[in-house]
C-alpha positions in Angstrom: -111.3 24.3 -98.7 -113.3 23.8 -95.2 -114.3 20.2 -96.1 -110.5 19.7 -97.0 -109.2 21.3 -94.1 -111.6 19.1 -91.8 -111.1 15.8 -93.2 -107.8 16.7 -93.0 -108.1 17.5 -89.1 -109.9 13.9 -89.1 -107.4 12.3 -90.6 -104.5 14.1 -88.5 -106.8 12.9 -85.3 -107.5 9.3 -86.9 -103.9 9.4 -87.3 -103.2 11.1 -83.7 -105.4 8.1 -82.2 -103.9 5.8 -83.8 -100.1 6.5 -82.8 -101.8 6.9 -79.2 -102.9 3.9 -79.0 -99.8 1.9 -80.3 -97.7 3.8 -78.5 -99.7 3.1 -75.2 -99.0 -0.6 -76.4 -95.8 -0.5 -76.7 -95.1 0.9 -73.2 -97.3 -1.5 -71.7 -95.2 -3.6 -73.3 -92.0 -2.4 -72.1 -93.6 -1.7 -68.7 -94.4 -5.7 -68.5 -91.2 -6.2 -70.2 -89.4 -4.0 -66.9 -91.4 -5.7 -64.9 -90.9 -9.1 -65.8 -86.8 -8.2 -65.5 -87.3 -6.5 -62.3 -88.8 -10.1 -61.1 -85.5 -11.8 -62.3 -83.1 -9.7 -60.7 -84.6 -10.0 -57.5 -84.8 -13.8 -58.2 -81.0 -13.6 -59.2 -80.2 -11.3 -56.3 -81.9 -13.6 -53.6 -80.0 -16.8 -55.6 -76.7 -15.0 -55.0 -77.2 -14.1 -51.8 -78.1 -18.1 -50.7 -75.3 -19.3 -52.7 -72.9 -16.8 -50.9 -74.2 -18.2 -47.8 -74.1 -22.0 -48.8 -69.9 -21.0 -49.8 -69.7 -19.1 -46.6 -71.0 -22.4 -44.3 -68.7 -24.7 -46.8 -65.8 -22.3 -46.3 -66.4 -22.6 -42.2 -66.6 -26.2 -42.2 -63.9 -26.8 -44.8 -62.0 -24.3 -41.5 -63.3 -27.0 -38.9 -62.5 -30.2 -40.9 -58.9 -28.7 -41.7 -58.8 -28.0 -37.7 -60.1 -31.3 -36.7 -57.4 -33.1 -39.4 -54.7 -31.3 -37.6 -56.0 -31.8 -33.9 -56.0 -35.6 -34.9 -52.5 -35.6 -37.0 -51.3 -34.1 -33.3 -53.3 -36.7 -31.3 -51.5 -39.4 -33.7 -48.4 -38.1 -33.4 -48.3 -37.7 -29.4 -50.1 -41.4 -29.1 -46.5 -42.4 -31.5 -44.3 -40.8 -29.3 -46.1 -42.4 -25.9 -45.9 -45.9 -27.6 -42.6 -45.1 -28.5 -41.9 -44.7 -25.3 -43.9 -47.5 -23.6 -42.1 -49.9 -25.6 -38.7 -48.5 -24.3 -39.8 -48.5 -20.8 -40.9 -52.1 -21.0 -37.7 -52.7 -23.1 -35.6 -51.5 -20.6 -37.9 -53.6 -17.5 -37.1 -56.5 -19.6 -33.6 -56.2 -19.4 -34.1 -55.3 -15.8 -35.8 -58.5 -15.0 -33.5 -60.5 -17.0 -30.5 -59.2 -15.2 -31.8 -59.7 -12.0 -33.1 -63.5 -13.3 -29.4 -64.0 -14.3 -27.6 -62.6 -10.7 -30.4 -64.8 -8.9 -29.5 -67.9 -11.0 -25.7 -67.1 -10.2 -26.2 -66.5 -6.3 -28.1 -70.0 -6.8 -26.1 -71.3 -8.3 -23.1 -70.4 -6.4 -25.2 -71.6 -3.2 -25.7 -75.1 -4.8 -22.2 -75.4 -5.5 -20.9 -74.2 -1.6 -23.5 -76.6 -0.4 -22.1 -79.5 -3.1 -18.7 -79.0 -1.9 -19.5 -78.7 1.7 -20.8 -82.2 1.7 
């Protein structure tokens, strides 16, 4: 019964060892395993956090190209309206200078004639 009772003990230990052993495996295992995602995640984290900077200089220049569009539909828009009103002004000298052109060419004209009939 002692012989039994210690090979039993031997086998309980063999046994004992054994589960040890693959259970110290298996968490050296999962603790590579944890590691391994740990590595990820902080590779994921810093890839979000440079992506969410990339949008946020995208988003700001996106701001500045939309401000620089409008500045320039403005500038466009007040260059049309001085145009606009250069072409008046010079509209308007033209008819100036032809009116005056015509009154001179009458007073000439009427000079020519008083000095035709005076003669």
């Amino acid at each position: 019964l002692a012989a039994d009772g210690a090979r039993h003990d031997d086998e309980t230990a063999r046994a004992y060892e054994s589960l040890r052993r693959a259970l110290g495996a298996d968490a050296a295992e999962a603790n590579a395993s944890l590691r391994e995602a740990h590595a990820l995640l902080t590779n994921a984290r810093g890839a979000a956090r440079t992506a969410e900077s990339q949008l946020a200089s995208r988003r700001a220049a996106l701001v500045r190209a939309d401000e620089a569009a409008r500045k320039a539909s403005e500038d466009a828009e007040d260059a049309r309206g001085a145009t606009e009103a250069a072409e008046a002004n010079a509209r308007a000298e033209v008819t100036q200078e032809v009116a005056r052109a015509a009154a001179l060419a009458r007073d000439r004209a009427r000079t020519h004639e008083r000095r035709c009939g005076d003669k």
